[in-house]
Biopython code that builds the backbone (N, CA, C, O; Angstrom):
import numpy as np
from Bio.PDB.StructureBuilder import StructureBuilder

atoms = [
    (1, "UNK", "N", (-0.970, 23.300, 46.267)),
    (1, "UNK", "CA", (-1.299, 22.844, 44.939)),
    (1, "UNK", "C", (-0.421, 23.483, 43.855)),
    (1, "UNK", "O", (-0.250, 22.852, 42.812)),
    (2, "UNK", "N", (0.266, 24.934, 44.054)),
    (2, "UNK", "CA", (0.757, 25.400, 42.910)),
    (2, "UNK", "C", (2.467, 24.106, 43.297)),
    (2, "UNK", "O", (3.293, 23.977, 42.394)),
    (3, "UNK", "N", (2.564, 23.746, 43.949)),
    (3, "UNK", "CA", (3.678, 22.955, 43.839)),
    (3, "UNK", "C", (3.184, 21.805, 42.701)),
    (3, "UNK", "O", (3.667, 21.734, 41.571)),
    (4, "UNK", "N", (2.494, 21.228, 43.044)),
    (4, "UNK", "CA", (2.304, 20.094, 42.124)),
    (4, "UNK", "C", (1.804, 20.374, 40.397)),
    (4, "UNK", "O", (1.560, 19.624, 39.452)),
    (5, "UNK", "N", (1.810, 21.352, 40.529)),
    (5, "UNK", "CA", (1.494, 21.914, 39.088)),
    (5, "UNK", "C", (2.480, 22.531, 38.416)),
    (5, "UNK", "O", (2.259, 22.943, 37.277)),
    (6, "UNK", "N", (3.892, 22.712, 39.100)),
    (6, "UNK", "CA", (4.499, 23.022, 38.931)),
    (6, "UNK", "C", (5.578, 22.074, 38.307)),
    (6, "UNK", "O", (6.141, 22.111, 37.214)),
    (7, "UNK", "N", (5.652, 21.434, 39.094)),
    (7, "UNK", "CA", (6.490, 20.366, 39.144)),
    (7, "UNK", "C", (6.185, 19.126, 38.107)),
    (7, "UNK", "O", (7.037, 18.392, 37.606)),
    (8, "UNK", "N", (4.562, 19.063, 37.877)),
    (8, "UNK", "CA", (3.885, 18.415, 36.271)),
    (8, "UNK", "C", (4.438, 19.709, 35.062)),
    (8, "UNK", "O", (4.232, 19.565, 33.857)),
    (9, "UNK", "N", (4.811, 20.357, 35.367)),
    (9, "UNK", "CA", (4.504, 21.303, 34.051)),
    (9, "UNK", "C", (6.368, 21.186, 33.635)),
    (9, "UNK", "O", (6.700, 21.215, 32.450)),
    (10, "UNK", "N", (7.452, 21.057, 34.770)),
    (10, "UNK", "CA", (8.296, 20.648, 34.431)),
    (10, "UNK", "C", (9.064, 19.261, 34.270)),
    (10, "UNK", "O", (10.175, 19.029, 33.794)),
    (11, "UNK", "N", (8.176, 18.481, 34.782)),
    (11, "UNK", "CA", (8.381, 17.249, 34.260)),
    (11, "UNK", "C", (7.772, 16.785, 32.812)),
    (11, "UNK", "O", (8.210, 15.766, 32.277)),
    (12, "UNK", "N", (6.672, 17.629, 32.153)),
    (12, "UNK", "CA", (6.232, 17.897, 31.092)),
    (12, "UNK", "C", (7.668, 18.566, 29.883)),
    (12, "UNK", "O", (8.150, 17.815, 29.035)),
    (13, "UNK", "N", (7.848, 19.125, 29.946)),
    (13, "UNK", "CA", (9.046, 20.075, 29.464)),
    (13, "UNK", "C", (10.354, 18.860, 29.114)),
    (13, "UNK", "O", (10.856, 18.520, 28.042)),
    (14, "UNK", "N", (10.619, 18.412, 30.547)),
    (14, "UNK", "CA", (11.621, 17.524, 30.661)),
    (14, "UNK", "C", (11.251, 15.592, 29.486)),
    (14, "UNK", "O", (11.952, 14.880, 28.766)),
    (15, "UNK", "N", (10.200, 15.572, 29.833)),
    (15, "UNK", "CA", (9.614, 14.399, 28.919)),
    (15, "UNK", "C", (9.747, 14.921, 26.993)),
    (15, "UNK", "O", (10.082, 14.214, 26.042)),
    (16, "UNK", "N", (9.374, 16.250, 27.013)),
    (16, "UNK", "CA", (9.548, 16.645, 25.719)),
    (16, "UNK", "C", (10.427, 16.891, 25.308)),
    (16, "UNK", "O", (10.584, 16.602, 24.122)),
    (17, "UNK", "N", (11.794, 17.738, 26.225)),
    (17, "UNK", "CA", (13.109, 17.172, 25.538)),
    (17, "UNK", "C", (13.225, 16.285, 25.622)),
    (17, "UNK", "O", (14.187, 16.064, 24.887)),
    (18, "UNK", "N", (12.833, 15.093, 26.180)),
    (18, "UNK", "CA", (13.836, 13.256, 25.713)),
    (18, "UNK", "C", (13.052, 13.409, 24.614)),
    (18, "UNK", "O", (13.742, 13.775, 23.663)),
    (19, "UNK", "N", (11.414, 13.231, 24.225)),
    (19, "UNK", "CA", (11.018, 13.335, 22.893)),
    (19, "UNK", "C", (11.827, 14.174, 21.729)),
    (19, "UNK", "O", (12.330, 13.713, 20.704)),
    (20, "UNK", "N", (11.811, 15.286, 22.098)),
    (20, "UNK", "CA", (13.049, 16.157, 20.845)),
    (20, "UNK", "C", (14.200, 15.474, 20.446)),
    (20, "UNK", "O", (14.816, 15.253, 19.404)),
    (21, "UNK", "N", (14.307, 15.111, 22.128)),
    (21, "UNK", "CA", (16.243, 14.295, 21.370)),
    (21, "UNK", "C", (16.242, 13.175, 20.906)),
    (21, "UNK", "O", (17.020, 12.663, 20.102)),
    (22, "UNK", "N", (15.167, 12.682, 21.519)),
    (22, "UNK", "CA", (15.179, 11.370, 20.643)),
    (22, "UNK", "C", (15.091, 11.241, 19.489)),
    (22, "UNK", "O", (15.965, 10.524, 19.003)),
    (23, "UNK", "N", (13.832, 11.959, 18.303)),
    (23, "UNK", "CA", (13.578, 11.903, 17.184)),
    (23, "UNK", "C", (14.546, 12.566, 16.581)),
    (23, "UNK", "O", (14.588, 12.472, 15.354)),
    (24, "UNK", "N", (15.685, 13.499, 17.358)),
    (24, "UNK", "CA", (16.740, 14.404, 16.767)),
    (24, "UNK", "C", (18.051, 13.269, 16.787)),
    (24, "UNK", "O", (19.140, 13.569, 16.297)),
    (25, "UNK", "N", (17.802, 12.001, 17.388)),
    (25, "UNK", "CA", (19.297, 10.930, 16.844)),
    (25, "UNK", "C", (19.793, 10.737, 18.285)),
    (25, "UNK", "O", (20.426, 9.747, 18.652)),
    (26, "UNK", "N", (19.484, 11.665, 18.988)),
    (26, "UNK", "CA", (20.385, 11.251, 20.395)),
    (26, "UNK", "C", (20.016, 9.706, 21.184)),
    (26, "UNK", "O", (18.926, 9.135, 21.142)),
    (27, "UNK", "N", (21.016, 9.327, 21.757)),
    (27, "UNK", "CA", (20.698, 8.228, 22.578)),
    (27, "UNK", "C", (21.378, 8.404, 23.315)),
    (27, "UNK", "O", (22.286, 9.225, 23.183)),
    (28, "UNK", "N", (21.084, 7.301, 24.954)),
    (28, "UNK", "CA", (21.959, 7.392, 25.765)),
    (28, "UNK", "C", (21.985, 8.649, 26.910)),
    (28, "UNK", "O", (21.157, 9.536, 27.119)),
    (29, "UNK", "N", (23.562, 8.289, 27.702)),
    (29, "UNK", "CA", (23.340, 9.750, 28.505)),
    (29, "UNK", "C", (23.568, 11.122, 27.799)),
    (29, "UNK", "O", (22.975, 12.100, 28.253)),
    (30, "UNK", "N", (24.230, 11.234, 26.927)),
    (30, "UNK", "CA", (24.163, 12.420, 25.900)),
    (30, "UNK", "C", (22.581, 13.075, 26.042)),
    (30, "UNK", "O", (22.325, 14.164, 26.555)),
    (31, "UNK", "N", (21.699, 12.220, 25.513)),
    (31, "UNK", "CA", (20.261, 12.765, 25.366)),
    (31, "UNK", "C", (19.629, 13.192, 26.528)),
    (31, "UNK", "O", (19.017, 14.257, 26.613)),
    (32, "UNK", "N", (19.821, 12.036, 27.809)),
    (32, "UNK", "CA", (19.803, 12.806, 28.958)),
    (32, "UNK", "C", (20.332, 13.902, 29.730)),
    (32, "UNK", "O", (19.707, 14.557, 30.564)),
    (33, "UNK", "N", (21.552, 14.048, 29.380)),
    (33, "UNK", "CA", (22.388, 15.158, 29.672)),
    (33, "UNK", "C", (21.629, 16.471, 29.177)),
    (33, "UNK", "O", (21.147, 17.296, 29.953)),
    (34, "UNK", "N", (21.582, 16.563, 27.728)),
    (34, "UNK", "CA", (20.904, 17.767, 27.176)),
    (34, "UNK", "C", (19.571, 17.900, 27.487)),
    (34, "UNK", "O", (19.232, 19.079, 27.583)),
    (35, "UNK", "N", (18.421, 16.839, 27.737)),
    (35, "UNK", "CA", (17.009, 16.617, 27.702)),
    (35, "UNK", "C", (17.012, 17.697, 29.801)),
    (35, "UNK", "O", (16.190, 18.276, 30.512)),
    (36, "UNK", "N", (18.053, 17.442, 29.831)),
    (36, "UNK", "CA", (17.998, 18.232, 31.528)),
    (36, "UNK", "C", (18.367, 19.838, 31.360)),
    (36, "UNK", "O", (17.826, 20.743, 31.995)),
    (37, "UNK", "N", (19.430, 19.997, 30.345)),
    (37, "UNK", "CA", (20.156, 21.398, 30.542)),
    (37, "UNK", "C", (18.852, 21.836, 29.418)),
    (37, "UNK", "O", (18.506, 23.018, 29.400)),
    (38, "UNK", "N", (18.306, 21.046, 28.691)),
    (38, "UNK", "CA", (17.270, 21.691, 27.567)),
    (38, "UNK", "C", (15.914, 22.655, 28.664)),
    (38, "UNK", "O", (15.762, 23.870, 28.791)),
    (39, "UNK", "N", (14.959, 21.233, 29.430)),
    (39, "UNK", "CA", (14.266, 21.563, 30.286)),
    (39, "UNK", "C", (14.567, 22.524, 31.745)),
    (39, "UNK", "O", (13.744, 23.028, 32.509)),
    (40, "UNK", "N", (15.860, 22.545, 31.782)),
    (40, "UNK", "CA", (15.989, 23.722, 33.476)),
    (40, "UNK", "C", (15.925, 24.997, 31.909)),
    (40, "UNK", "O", (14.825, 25.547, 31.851)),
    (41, "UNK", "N", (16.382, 25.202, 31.387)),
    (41, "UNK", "CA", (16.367, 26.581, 30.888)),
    (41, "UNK", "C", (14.928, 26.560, 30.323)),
    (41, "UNK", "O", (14.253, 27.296, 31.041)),
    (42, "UNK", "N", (14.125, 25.986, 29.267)),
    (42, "UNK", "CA", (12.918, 26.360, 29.631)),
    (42, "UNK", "C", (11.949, 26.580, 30.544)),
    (42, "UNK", "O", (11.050, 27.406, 30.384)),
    (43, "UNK", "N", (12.078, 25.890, 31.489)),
    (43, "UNK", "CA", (11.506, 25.879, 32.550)),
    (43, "UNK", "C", (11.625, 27.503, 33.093)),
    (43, "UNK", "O", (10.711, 28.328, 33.100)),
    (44, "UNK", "N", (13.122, 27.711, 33.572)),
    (44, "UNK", "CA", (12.972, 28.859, 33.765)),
    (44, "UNK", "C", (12.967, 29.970, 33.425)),
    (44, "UNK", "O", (13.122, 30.967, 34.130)),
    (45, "UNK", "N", (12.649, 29.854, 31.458)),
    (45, "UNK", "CA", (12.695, 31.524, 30.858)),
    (45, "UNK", "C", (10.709, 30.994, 30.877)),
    (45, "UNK", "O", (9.882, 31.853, 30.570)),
    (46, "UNK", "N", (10.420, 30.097, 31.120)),
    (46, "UNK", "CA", (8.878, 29.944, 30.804)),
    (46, "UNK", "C", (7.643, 29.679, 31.974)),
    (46, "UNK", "O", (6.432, 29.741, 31.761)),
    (47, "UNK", "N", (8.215, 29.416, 33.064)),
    (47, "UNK", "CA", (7.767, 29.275, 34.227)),
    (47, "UNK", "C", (7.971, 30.063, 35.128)),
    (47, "UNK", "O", (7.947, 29.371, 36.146)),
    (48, "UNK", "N", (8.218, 31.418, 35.494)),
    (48, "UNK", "CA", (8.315, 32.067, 36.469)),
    (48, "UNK", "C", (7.708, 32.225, 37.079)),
    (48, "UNK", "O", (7.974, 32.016, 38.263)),
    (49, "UNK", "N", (5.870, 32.941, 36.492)),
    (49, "UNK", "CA", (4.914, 32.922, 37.536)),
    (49, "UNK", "C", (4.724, 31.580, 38.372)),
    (49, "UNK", "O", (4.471, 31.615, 39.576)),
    (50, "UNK", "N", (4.845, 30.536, 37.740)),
    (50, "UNK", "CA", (4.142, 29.169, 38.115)),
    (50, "UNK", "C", (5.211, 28.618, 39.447)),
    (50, "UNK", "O", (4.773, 27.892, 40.339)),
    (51, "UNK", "N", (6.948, 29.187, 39.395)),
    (51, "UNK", "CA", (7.499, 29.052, 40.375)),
    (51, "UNK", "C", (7.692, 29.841, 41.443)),
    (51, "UNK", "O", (8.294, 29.437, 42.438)),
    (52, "UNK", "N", (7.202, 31.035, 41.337)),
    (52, "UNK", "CA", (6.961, 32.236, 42.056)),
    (52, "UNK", "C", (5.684, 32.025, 43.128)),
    (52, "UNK", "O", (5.746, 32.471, 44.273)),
    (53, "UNK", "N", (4.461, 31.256, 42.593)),
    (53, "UNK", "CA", (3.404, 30.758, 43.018)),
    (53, "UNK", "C", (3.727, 29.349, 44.168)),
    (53, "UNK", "O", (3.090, 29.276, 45.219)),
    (54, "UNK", "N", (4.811, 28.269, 43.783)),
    (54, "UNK", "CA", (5.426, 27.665, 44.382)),
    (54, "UNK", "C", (6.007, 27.531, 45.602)),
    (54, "UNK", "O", (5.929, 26.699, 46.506)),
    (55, "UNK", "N", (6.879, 28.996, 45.343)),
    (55, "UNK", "CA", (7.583, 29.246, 46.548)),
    (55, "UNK", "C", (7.014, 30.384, 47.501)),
    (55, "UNK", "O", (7.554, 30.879, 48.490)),
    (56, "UNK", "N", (6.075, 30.596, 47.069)),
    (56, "UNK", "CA", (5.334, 31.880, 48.081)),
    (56, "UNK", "C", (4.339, 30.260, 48.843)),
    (56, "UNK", "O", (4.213, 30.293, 50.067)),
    (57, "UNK", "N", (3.830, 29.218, 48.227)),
    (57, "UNK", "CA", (2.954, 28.424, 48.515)),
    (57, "UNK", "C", (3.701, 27.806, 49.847)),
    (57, "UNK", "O", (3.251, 27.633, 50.980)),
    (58, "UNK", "N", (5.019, 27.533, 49.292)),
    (58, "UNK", "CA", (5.713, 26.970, 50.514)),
    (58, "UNK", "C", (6.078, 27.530, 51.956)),
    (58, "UNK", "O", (5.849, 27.018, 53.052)),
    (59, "UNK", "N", (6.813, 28.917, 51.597)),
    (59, "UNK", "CA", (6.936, 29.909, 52.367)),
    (59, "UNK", "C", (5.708, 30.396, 53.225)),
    (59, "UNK", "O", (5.996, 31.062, 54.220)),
    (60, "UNK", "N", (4.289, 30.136, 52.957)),
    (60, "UNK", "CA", (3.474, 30.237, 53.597)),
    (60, "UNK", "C", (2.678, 29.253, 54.188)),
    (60, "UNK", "O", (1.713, 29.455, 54.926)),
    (61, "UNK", "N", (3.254, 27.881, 53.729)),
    (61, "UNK", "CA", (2.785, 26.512, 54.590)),
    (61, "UNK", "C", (3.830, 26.565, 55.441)),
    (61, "UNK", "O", (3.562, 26.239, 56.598)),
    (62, "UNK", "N", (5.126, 26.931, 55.171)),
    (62, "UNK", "CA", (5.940, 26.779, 56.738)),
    (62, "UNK", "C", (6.076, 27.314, 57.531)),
    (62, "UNK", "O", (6.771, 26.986, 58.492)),
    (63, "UNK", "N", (4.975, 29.116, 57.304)),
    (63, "UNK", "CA", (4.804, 30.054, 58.337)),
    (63, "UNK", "C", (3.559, 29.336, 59.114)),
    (63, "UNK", "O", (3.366, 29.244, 60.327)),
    (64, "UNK", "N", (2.961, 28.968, 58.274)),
    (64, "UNK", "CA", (1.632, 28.034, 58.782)),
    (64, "UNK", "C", (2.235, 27.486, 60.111)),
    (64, "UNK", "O", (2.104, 28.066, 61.189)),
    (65, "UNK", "N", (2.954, 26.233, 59.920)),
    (65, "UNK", "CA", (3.735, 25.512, 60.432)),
    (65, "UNK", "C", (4.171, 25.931, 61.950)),
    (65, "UNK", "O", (3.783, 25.460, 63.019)),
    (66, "UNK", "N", (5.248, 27.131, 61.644)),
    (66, "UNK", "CA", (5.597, 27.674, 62.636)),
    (66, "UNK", "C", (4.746, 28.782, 63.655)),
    (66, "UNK", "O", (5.120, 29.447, 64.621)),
    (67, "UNK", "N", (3.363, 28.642, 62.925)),
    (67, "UNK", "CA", (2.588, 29.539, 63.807)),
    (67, "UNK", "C", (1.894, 28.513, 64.912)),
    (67, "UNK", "O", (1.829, 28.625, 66.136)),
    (68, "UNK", "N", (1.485, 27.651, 64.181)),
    (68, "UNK", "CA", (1.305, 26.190, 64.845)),
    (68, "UNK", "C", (1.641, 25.659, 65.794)),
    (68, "UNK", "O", (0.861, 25.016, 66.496)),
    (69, "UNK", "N", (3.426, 25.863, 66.151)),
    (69, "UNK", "CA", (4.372, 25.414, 66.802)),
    (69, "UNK", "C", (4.413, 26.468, 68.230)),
    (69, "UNK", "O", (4.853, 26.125, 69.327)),
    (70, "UNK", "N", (3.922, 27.610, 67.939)),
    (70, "UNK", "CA", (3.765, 28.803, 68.418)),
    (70, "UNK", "C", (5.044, 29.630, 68.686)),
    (70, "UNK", "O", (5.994, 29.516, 69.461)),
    (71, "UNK", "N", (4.501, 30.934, 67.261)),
    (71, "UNK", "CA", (4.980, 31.987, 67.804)),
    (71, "UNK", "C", (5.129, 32.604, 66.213)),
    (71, "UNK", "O", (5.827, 33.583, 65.947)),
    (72, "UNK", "N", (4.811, 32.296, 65.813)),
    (72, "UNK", "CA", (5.490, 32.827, 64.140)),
    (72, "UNK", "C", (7.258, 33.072, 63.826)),
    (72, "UNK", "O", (8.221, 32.333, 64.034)),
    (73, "UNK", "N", (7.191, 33.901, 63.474)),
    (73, "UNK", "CA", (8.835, 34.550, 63.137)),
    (73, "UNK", "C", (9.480, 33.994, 64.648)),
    (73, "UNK", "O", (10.588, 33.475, 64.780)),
    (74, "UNK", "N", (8.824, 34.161, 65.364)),
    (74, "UNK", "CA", (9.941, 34.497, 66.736)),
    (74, "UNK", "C", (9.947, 32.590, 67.214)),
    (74, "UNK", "O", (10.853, 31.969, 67.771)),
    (75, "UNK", "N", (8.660, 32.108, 66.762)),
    (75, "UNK", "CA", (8.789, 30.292, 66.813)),
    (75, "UNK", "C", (10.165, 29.922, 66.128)),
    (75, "UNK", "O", (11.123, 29.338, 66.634)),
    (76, "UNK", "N", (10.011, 30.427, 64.809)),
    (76, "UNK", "CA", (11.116, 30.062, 64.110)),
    (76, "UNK", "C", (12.505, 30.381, 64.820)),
    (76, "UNK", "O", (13.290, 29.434, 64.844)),
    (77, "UNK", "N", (12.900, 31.504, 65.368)),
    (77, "UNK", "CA", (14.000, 31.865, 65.513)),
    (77, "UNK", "C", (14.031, 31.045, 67.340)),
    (77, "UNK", "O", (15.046, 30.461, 67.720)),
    (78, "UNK", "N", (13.374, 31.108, 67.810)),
    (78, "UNK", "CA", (13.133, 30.228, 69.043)),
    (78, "UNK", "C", (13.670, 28.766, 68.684)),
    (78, "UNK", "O", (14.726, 28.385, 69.190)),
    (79, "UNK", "N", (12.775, 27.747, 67.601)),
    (79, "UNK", "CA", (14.006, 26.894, 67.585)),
    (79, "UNK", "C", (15.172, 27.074, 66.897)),
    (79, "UNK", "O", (15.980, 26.351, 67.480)),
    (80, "UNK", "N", (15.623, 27.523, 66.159)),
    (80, "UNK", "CA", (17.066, 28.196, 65.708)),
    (80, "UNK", "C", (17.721, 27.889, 66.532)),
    (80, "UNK", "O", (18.587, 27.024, 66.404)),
    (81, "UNK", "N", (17.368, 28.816, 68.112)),
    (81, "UNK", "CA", (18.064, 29.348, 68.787)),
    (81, "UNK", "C", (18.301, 28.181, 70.070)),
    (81, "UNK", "O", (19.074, 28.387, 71.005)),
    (82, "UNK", "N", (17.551, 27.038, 69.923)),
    (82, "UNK", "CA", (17.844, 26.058, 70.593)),
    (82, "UNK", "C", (17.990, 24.767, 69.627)),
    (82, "UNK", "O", (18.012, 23.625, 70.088)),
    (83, "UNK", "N", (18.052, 24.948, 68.751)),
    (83, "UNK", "CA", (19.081, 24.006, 67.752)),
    (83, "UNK", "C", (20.926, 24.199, 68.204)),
    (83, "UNK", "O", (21.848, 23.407, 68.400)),
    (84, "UNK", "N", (20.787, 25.570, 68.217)),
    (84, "UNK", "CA", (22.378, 26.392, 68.347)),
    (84, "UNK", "C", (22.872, 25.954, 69.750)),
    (84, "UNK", "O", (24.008, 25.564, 70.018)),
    (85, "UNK", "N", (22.158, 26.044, 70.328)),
    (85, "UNK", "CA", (22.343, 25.832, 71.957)),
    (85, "UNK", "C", (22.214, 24.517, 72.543)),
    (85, "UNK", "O", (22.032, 24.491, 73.760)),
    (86, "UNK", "N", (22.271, 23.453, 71.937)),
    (86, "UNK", "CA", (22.086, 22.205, 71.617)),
    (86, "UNK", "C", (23.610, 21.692, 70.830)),
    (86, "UNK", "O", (24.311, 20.753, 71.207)),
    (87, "UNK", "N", (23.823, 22.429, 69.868)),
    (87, "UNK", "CA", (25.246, 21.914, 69.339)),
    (87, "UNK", "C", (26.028, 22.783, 69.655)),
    (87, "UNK", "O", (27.141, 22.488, 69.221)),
    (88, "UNK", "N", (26.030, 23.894, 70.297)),
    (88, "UNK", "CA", (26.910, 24.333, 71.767)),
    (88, "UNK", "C", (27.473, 23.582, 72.726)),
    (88, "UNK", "O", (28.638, 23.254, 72.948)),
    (89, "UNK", "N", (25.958, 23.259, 73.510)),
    (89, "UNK", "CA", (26.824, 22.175, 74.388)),
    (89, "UNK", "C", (27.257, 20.923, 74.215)),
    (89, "UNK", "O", (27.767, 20.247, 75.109)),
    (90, "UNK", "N", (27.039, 20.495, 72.839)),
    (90, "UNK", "CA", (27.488, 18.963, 72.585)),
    (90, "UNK", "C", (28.924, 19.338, 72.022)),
    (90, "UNK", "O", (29.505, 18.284, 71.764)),
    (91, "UNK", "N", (29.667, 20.371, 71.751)),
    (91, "UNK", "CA", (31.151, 20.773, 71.251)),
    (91, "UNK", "C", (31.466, 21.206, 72.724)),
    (91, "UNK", "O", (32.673, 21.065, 72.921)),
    (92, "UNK", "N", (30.949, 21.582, 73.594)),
    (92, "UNK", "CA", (31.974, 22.026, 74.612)),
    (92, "UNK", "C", (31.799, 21.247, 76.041)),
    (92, "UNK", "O", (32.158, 21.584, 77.169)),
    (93, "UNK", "N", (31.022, 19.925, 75.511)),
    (93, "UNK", "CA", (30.891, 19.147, 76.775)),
    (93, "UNK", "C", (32.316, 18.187, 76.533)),
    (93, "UNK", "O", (32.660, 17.492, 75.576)),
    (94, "UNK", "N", (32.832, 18.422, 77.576)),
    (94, "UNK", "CA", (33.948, 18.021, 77.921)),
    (94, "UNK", "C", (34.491, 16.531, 78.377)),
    (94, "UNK", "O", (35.675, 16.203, 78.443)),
    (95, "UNK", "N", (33.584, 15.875, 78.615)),
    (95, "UNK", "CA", (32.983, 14.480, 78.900)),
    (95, "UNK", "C", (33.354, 13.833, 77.714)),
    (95, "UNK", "O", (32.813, 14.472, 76.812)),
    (96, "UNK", "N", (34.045, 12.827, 77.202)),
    (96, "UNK", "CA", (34.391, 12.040, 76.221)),
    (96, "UNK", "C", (33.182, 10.871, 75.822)),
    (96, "UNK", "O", (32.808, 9.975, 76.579)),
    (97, "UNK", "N", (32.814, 11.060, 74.804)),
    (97, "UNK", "CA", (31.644, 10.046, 74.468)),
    (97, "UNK", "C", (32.372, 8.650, 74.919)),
    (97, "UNK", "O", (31.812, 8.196, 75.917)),
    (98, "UNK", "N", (33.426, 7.867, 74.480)),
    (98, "UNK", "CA", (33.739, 6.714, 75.036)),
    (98, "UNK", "C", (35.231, 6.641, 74.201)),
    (98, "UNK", "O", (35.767, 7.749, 74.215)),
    (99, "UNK", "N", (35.985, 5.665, 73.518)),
    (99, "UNK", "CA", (37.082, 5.311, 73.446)),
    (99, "UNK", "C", (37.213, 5.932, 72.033)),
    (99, "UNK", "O", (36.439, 5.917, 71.076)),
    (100, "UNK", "N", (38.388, 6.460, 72.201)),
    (100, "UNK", "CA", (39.025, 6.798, 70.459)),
    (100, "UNK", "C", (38.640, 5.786, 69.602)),
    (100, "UNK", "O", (38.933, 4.803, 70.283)),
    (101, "UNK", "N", (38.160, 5.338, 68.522)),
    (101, "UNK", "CA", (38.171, 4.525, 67.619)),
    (101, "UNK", "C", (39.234, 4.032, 67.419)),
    (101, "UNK", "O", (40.132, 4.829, 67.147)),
    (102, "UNK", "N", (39.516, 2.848, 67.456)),
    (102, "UNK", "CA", (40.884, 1.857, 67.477)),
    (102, "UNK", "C", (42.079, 2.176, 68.377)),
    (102, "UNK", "O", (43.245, 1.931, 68.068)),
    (103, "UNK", "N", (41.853, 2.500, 69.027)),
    (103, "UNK", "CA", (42.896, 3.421, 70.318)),
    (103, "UNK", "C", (43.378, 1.866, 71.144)),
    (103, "UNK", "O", (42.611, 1.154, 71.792)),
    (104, "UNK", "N", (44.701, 1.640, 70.923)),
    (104, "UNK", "CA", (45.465, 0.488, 71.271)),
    (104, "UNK", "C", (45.340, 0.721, 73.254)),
    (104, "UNK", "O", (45.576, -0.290, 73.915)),
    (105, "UNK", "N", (44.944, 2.159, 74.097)),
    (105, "UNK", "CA", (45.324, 2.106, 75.144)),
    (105, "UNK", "C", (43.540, 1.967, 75.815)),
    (105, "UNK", "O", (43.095, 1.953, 76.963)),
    (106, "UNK", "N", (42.994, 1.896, 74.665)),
    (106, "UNK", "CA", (41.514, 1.548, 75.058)),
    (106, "UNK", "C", (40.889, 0.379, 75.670)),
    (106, "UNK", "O", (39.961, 0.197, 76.458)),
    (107, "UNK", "N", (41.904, -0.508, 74.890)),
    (107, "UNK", "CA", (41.584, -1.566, 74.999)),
    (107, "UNK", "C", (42.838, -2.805, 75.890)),
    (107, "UNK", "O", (42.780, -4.027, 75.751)),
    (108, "UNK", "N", (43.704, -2.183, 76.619)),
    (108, "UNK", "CA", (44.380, -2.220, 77.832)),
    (108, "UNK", "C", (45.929, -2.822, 77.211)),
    (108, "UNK", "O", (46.745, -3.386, 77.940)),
    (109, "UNK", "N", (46.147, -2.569, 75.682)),
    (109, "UNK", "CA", (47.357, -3.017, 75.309)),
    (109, "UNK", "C", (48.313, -1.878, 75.165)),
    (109, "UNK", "O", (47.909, -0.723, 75.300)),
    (110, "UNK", "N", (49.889, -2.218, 74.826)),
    (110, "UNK", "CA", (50.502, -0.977, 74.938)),
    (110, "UNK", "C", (51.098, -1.034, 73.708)),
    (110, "UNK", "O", (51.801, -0.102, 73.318)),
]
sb = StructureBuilder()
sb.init_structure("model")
sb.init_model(0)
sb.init_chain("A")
sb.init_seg("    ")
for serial, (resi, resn, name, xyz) in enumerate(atoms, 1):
    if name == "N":
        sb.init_residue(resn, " ", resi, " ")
    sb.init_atom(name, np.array(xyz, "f"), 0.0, 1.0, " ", f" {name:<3s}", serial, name[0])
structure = sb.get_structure()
């Protein structure tokens, strides 16, 4: 939940700079341009706890996750470690998937 409250509170921010710029003359992508660089910097001199709350929220639904999967820390690094070992052997299998792409000797001409 602190995600979604988070994420209203900066889409809040972000709606009020287009309001600012708008009544301030801007139009266009100009107004959008600034209505973005306006809202990331409030956001983040004004939201810290609320993104701090965010990312601990997440960080602990994906330990969730991986406890789930079984094993905690060591789940995680378990698939890591057969993600790695997976695109290991697909770089050193030696076996040619099938024909060069447009390869003139592929296709029996010379």
């Amino acid at each position: 939940m602190p995600l979604v409250i988070y994420t209203v509170l900066r889409l809040g921010i972000f709606a009020g700079a287009i309001g600012l710029g708008y009544l301030a003359g801007l139009r266009g992508l100009l107004l959008l341009l600034l209505a973005v660089v306006v809202a990331f910097a409030v956001s983040y001199l004004a939201l810290p706890r609320q993104k701090d709350a965010a990312a601990a929220w997440l960080a602990e639904r994906a330990q969730r996750r991986a406890d789930a999967k079984g094993g905690g820390k060591q789940g995680i690094d378990r698939v890591i470690d057969e993600d790695a070992a997976a695109e290991d052997a697909a770089f050193d299998d030696p076996a040619p998937r099938g024909p060069a792409v447009d390869d003139p000797a592929s296709r029996g001409e010379r």
